[in-house]
Structures are given as structure tokens and as C-alpha cells.
C-alpha positions as CSV (number, residue, x, y, z in Angstrom):
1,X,18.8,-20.2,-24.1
2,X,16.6,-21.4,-27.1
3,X,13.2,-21.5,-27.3
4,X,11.4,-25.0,-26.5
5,X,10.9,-26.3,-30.4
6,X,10.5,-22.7,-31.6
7,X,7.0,-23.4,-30.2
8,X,4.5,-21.0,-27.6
9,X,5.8,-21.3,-24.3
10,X,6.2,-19.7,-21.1
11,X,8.8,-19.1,-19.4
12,X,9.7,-17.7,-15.3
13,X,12.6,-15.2,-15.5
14,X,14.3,-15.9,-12.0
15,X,16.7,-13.3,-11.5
16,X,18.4,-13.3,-8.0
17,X,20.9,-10.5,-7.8
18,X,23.2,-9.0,-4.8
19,X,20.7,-7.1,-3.2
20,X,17.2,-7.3,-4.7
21,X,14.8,-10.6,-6.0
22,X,12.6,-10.1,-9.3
23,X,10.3,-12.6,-11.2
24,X,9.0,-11.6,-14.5
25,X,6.3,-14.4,-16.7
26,X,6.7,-14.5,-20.3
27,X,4.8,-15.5,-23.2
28,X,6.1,-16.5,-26.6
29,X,3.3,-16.9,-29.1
30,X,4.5,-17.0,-32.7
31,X,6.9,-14.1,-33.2
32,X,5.8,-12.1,-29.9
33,X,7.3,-12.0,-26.7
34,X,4.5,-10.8,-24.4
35,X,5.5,-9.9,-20.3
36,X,2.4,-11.3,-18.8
37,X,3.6,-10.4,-15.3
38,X,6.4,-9.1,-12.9
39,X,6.9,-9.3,-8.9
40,X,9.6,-8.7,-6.7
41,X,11.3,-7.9,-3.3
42,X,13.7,-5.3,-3.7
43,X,15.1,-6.2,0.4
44,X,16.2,-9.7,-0.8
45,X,19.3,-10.6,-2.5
46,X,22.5,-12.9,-2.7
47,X,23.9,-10.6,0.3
48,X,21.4,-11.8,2.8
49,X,22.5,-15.3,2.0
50,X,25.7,-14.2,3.1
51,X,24.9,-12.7,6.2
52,X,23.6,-16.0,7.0
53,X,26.6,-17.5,6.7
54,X,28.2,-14.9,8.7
55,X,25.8,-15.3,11.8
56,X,26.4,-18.7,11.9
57,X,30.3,-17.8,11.8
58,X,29.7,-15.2,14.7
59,X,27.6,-17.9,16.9
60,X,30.6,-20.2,16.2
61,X,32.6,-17.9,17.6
62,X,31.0,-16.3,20.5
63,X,33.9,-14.7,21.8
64,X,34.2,-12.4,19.1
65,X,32.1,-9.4,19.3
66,X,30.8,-7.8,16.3
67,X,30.4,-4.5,17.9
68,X,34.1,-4.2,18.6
69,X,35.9,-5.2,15.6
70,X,36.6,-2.4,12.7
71,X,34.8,-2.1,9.7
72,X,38.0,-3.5,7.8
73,X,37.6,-6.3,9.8
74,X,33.8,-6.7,9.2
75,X,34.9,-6.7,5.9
76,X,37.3,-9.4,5.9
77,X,34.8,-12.0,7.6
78,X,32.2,-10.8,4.8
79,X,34.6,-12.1,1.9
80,X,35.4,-14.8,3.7
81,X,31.5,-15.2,4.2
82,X,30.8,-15.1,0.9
83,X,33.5,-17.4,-0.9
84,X,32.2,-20.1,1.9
85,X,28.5,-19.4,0.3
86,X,30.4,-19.7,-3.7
87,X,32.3,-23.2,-2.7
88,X,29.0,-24.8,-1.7
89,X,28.0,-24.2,-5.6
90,X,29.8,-27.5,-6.1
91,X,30.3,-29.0,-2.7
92,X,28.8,-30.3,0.3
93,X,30.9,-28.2,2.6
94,X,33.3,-25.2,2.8
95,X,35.6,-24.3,5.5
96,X,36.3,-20.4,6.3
97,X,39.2,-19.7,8.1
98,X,39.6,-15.7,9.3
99,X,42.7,-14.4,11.3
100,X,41.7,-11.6,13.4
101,X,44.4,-10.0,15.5
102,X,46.9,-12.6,15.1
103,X,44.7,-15.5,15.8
104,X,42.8,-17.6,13.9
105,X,39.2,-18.6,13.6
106,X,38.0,-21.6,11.4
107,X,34.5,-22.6,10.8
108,X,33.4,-25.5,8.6
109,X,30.2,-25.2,6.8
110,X,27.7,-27.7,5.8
111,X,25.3,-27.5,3.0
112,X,22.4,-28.9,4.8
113,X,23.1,-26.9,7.9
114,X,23.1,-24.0,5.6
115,X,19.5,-24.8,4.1
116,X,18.0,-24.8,7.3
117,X,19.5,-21.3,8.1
118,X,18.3,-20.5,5.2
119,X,14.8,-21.3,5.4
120,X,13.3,-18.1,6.0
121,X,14.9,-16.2,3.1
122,X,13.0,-18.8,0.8
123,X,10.2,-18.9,2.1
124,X,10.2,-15.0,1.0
125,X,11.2,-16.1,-2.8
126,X,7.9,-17.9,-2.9
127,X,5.7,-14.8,-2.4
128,X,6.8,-12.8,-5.5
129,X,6.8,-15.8,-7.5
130,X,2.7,-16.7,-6.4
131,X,1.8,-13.1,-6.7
132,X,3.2,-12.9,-10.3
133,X,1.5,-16.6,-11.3
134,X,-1.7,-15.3,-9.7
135,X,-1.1,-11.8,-11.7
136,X,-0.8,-13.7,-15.1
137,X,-3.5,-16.0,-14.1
138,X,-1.9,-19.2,-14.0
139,X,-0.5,-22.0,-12.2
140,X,3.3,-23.1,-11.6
141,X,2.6,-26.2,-14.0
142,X,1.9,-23.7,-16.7
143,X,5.5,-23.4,-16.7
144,X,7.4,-24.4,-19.4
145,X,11.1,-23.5,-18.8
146,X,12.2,-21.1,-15.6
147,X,15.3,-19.1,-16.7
148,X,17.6,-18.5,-13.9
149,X,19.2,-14.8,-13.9
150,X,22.1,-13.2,-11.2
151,X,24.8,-14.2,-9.2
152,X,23.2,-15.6,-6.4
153,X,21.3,-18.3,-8.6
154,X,24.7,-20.0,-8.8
155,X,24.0,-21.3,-5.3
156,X,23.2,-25.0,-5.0
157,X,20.6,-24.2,-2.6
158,X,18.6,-21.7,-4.6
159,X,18.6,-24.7,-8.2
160,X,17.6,-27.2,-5.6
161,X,14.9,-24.9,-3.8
162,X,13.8,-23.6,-7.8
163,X,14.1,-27.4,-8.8
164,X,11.7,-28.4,-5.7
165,X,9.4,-25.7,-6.3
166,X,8.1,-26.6,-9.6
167,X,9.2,-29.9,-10.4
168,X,11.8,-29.5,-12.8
169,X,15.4,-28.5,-13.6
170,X,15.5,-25.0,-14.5
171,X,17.8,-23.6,-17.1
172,X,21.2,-22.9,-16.4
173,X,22.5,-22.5,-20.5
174,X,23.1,-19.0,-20.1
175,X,25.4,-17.7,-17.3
176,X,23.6,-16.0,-14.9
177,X,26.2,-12.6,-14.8
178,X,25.8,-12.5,-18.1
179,X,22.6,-13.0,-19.6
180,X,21.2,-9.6,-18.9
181,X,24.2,-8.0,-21.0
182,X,23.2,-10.2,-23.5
183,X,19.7,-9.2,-23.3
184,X,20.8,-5.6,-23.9
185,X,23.1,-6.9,-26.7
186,X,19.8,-8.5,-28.3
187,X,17.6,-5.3,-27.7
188,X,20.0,-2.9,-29.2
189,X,20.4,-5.3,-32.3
190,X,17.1,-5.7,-32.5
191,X,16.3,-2.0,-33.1
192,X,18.6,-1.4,-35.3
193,X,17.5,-4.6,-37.1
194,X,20.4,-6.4,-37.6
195,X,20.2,-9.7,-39.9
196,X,21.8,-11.6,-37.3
197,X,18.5,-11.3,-35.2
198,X,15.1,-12.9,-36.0
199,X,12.9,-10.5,-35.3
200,X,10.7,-10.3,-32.0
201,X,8.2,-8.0,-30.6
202,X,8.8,-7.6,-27.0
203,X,5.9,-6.1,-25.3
204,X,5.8,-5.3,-21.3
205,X,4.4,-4.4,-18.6
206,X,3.7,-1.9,-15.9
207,X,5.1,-3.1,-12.8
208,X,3.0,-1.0,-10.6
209,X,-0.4,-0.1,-9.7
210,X,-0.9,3.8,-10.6
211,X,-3.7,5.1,-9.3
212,X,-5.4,8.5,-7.0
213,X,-6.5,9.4,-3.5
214,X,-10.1,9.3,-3.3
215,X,-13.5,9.8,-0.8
216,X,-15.8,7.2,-0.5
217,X,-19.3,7.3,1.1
218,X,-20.1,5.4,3.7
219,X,-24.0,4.5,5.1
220,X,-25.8,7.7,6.0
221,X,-23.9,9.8,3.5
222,X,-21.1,9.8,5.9
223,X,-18.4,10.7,3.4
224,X,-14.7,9.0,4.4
225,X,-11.3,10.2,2.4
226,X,-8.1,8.5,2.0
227,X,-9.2,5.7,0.0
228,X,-7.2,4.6,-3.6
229,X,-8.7,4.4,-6.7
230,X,-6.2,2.1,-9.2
231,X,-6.3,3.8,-12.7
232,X,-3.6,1.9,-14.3
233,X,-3.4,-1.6,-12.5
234,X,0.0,-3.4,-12.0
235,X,1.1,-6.0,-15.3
236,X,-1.3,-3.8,-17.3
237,X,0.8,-4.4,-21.2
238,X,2.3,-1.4,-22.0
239,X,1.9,1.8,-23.6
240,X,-1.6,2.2,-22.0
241,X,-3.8,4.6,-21.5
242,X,-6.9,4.8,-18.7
243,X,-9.2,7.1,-17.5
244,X,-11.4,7.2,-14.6
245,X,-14.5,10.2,-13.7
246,X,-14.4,11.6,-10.8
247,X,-17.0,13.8,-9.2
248,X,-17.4,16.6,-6.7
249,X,-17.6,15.6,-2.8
250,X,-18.6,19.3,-1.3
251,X,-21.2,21.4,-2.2
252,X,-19.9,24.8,-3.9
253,X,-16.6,23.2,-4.4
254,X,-14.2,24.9,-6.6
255,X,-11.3,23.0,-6.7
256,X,-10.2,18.9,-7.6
257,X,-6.9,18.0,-6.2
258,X,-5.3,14.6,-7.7
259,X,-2.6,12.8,-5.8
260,X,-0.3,10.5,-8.5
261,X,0.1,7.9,-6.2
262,X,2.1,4.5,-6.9
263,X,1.4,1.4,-5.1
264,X,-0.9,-1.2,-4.0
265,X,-2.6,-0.3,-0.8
266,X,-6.0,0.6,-0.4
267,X,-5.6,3.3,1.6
268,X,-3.9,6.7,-0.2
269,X,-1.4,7.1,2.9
270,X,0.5,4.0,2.6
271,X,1.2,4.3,-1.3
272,X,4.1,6.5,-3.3
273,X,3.5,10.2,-3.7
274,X,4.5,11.2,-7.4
275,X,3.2,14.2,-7.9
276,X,-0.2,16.4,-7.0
277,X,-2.4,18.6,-9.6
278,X,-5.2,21.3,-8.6
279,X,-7.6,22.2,-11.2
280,X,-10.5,24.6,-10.8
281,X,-14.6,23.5,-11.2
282,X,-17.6,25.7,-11.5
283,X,-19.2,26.1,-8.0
284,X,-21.9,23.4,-8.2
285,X,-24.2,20.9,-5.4
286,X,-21.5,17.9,-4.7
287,X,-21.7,14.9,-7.4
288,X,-22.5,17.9,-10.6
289,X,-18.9,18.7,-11.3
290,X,-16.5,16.0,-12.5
291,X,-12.7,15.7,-14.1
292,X,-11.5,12.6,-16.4
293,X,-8.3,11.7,-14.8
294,X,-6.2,10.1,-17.8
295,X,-2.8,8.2,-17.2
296,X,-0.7,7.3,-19.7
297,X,2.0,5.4,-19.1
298,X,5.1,4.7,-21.8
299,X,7.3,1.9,-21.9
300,X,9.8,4.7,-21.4
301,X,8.8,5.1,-17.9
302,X,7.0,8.3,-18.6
303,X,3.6,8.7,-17.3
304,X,1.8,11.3,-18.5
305,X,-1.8,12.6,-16.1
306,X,-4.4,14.7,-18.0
307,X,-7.2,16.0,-15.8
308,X,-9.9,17.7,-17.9
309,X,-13.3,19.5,-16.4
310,X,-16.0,17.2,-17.8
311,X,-18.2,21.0,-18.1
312,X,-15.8,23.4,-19.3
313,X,-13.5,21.3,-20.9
314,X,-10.1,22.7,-19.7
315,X,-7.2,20.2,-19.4
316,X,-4.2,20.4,-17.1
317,X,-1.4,17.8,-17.9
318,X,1.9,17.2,-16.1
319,X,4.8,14.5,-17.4
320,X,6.5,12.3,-14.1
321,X,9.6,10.6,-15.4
322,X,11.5,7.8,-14.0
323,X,14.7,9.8,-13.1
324,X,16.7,6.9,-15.6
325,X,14.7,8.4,-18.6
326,X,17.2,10.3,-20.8
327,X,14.9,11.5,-23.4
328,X,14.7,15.2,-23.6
329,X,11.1,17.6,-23.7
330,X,10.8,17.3,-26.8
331,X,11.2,13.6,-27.4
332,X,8.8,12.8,-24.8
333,X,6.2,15.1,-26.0
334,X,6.5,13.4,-29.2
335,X,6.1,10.4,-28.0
336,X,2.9,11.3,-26.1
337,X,1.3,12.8,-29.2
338,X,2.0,8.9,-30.7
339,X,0.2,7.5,-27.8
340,X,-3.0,9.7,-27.8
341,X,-4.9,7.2,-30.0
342,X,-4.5,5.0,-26.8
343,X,-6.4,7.8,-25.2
344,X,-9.6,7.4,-27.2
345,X,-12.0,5.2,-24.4
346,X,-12.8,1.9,-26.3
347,X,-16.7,2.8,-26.1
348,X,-15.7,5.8,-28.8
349,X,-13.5,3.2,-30.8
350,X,-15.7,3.1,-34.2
351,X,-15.3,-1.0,-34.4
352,X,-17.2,-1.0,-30.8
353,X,-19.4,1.6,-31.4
354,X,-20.8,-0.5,-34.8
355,X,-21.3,-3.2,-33.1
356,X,-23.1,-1.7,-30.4
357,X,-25.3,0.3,-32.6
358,X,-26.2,-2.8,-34.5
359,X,-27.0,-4.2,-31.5
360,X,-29.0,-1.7,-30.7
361,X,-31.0,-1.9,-34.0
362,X,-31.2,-5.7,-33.5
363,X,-32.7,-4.9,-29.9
364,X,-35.6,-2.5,-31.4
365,X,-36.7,-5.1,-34.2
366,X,-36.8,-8.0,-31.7
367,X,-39.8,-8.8,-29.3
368,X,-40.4,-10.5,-25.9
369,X,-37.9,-13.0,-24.8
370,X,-35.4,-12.1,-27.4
371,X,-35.5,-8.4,-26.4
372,X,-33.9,-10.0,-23.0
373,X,-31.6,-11.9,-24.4
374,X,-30.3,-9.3,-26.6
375,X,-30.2,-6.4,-23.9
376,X,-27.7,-8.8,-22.4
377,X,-25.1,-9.2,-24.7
378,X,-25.4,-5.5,-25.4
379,X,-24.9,-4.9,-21.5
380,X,-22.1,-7.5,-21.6
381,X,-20.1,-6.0,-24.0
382,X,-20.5,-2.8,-22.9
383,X,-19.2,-3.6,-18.9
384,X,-15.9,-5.3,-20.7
385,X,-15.8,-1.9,-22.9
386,X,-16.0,0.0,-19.2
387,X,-13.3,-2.0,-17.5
388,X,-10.9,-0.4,-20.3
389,X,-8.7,-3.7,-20.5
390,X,-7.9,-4.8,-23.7
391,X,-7.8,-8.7,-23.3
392,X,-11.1,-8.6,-21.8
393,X,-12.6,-6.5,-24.5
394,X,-10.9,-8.7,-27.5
395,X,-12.5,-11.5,-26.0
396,X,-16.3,-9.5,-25.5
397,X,-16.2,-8.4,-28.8
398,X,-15.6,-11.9,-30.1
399,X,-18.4,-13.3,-28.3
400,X,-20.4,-10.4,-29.0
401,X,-19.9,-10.5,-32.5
402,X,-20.6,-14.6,-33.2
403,X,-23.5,-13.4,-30.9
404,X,-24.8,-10.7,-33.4
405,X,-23.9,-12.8,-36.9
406,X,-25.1,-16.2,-35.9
């Protein structure tokens, strides 16, 4: 696939495989390819459009009872199954014929028919596809090309439904089983920089919210656990690096546990344990002691969670890996000592902290009104400086600094 004119576009990777559904958004803005957002259902796939077809073969054929046949035969009506689903690629009907125990079962099946079947299973496509628009912040017209990726995009049903969905032909000039190959093809050659590849920086992103179990108070100082805290929110760009202060519940508390959890509910129980860390605090009233919880997480699929005692200064760190990631001790910690400048909160960055201090100084030579209007900028900055994400930041410190030299 080329790129539309060489020009900035985006572009909806729809990749449809066997067994799971992913959509990833991406951004091409000069010589950078930027993953603005992914989304996904990993319990949809090109297989459940198969068993469709063989429920409506089995409903055909009501005399034939699943539970009885052998898993050969199972088997059998499943290929059959799904080279029915592969002839409707280019026609409005296939025909399965299956002989079971010396007789023989035919079934004719119509594309339209099919659809309707099949109304369900798309109707699930559109959720990751509105999460990930809403996730990147824009809207299906935004769109410039959707790329369509896996076997199961093949089906006639799935370019028409895709076609339907946002109002144009998506594009088919790679083949679907191939393209990711090709992909890796690309990446490899473009690390080792060969000629042959113009050069692009690929950035991406994390595709889940990372984040701890915390207690929240509730009116009359009723205190109430199990509540997440998100430290490292889903489509953040990767490497990145967030940290988030956490205080004492208890009176004469001596220990902060911190559940790694992974997911995007609310509530601690219903998200992905990853790992748990006990560090101990000074006996103190509740709300004195406190630990910065740090994530890091690597393109690598390393995350890496720092928890240091705001009063004493000890630090306990622990690596989770993605069990894919082949890099040994050594590399990873290597690669975390690179990332630690990612660590540094943007508030302690030295550009930020000039322009805050000459705000500062602007502030204490100004008078009435202007007093006001400074203070707000200043405050401004410093909430996008707080929410630790570095669009919103680039963009504050724009305004903050036209603001400050005008």
C-alpha cells in the first residue's frame, strides 16, 4: 500500500484474523508514523463466521445431531463450513455438500441469508472500532484510507460491511495473509537501515490501561478500598513513564502494598493481577506517609514499577515482562537506565521550570487585574504539567509561552 500523495494521513489498520479482531489508528506526518490508538476483541475472529455457517447447516439438517457425531466428523462439516464462507468471496451463493455415514447432506448458501446470520458478529466489529476513534479523538470521516489485514477480510461481507461503515472502499492492494510478514520484512530492514527503505519512525502505543488498587474516602471519612487508580492510561505513545503519590490510609501504618493491575475497570477486582510489591513506611497519623509509584513501560513490553518512600527515600523496583520478550537481564536493565530521563516529572524538566519561574517573576512585578490574569496561565500550565501527558503539555507550553513573550 502507498501512502496517499506521500502526504499526512490516517489510516484504520483492520486486521480480522482466525480467532481474534484488532483495529489500530495511524498517523503519518512527514517522516513519522505515530499509533494514535488500538482496540480489539480477542473472542472475535474469521472462525465464528464459520460457525455461522455451520448452524445454519445443522438447522438445515435437523436430523443430524451434533452431540452424536465424532470429532472427525465435526471436523469434516467445519472444512466444508468454511470453503462455503471462502466461495462467497466472489459469489452470491455456495453449495456444501457433506457425506456422513454413507449419506449425503447438501446445503446451498446464500450471501444475503448469510448477512443476516451474521448480524450480530458485526455489530461487535463496530465497538473496537468507536472505542479506538473516540481513543484518538476523532471521527470515522477523519479517515483517510482503512487498510484491511487477515484472512477473514477476504469475505465479501466483511469489504461491504467496512465499505458501509465509512463510506468508502477500503484498501485491498496488499493481501491480507501477507501484509503483516511484510510488515516484519519492513521493520527488520528498517533497523538495520537498508537503502532499499526510506526511513520512518514508527512510534506506538500502550494498548492497556496500567494502573493500582486503591482506597477512596467516602462522606464522613468513611474510607472504601478496591477502587483503580490508572497510572499509565491505554494509547499512551510509548516508552513512557508516570508517576502517581500515594498516601497512608491507617494511622500507625507501616506497610504500602501495590497491586500491578492491567485493565480498564474501575474497580481493582475486575482488572489483571501482574504482580504485588510491599514496601515499609515510618509509623505515622494516616495521610503523613506517602510512596511515588512510577511505571515505566517499554516498547519491549517491559514494565518496570518503582515505589520509593517520599520520607526516607528507599526504592523497591520489580521488572514484569510480557512472556514473548526475549531480551535477557541485562539487556532490559540497560534499556531501563536509557529510559530514566522519561522518569524526570515534567514540573522538574528545566524548559518548564524557566518558564514557570519567569512567570513567577512576571506575577510579582504585575499589579491588580493583571496579577489575575497572570496567576492563570501560571495555574494552567502547571495542571497540563500535573496530568504528565505529553501532547497536552506541548500544547500548554505553547500557549504559555506566546502568553509570557507577547
Amino acid at each position: 500500500m502507498e501512502f496517499i500523495n506521500n502526504k499526512d494521513a490516517r489510516f484504520l489498520v483492520f486486521d480480522l484474523g482466525g480467532g481474534t479482531f484488532d483495529v489500530s489508528i495511524l498517523e503519518l506526518f512527514g517522516s513519522i508514523l505515530e499509533v494514535r490508538a488500538v482496540a480489539g476483541d480477542n473472542f472475535l475472529g474469521g472462525e465464528d463466521f464459520t460457525a455461522v455457517i455451520e448452524d445454519m447447516f445443522f438447522k438445515e439438517h435437523s436430523n443430524l445431531d451434533r452431540e452424536k457425531l465424532t470429532k472427525k466428523q465435526l471436523r469434516y462439516i467445519h472444512k466444508k463450513a468454511e470453503k462455503a464462507k471462502l466461495d462467497l468471496g466472489n459469489n452470491l451463493s455456495s453449495k456444501m455438500v457433506c457425506r456422513i455415514d454413507d449419506e449425503e447432506y447438501e446445503y446451498v448458501l446464500h450471501a444475503k441469508e448469510y448477512e443476516m446470520k451474521c448480524y450480530d458478529l458485526l455489530d461487535r466489529i463496530k465497538n473496537p472500532i468507536k472505542k479506538s476513534l473516540q481513543d484518538a479523538g476523532i471521527k470515522v470521516k477523519d479517515i483517510d484510507k482503512v487498510v484491511m489485514v487477515g484472512g477473514a477480510t477476504k469475505l465479501m461481507i466483511i469489504k461491504k460491511f467496512v465499505s458501509k461503515l465509512f463510506r468508502s472502499m477500503p484498501d485491498t492492494s496488499v493481501n491480507p495473509d501477507e501484509v503483516v510478514a511484510k510488515g516484519c520484512a519492513i521493520q527488520a530492514a528498517m533497523k538495520e537501515r537498508n537503502e532499499a527503505i526510506k526511513e520512518v519512525i514508527l512510534t506506538d502505543v500502550c494498548p492497556f490501561t496500567l494502573g493500582t488498587e486503591v482506597v477512596i474516602e467516602r462522606e464522613n471519612n468513611k474510607k472504601e478500598d478496591g477502587h483503580y487508580c490508572p497510572i499509565i492510561e491505554r494509547n499512551t505513545v510509548i516508552p513512557a513513564s508516570r508517576t502517581e503519590r500515594l498516601c497512608t490510609v491507617n494511622d500507625n501504618q507501616k506497610k504500602i502494598t501495590i497491586e500491578v493491575l492491567q485493565g480498564e475497570s474501575r474497580f481493582a477486582k475486575n482488572n489483571l493481577l501482574l504482580e504485588k510489591l510491599t514496601v515499609d513506611v515510618p509509623e505515622d497519623k494516616a495521610g503523613k506517609q506517602a510512596v511515588d509509584v512510577t511505571y515505566t513501560y517499554d516498547v519491549n513490553s517491559i514494565l518496570e514499577v518503582e515505589v520509593k518512600v517520599v520520607s526516607t527515600g528507599e526504592t523497591t523496583k520489580e521488572i514484569i515482562k510480557n512472556q514473548d520478550v526475549d531480551m535477557t537481564d541485562e539487556e532490559i536493565e540497560q534499556r531501563m537506565k536509557e529510559l530514566e530521563y522519561l522518569k524526570i516529572h515534567p514540573k522538574d524538566q528545566e524548559e518548564n521550570k524557566l518558564l514557570l519561574l519567569r512567570g513567577e517573576r512576571l506575577y510579582e512585578e504585575s499589579i491588580g487585574n493583571d496579577r489575575m490574569i497572570i496567576e492563570y496561565s501560571i495555574r494552567e500550565f502547571e495542571e497540563a504539567l500535573e496530568s504528565q501527558d505529553n501532547k497536552k503539555i506541548a500544547q500548554a507550553r505553547t500557549k504559555f509561552e506566546e502568553f509570557l513573550f507577547s
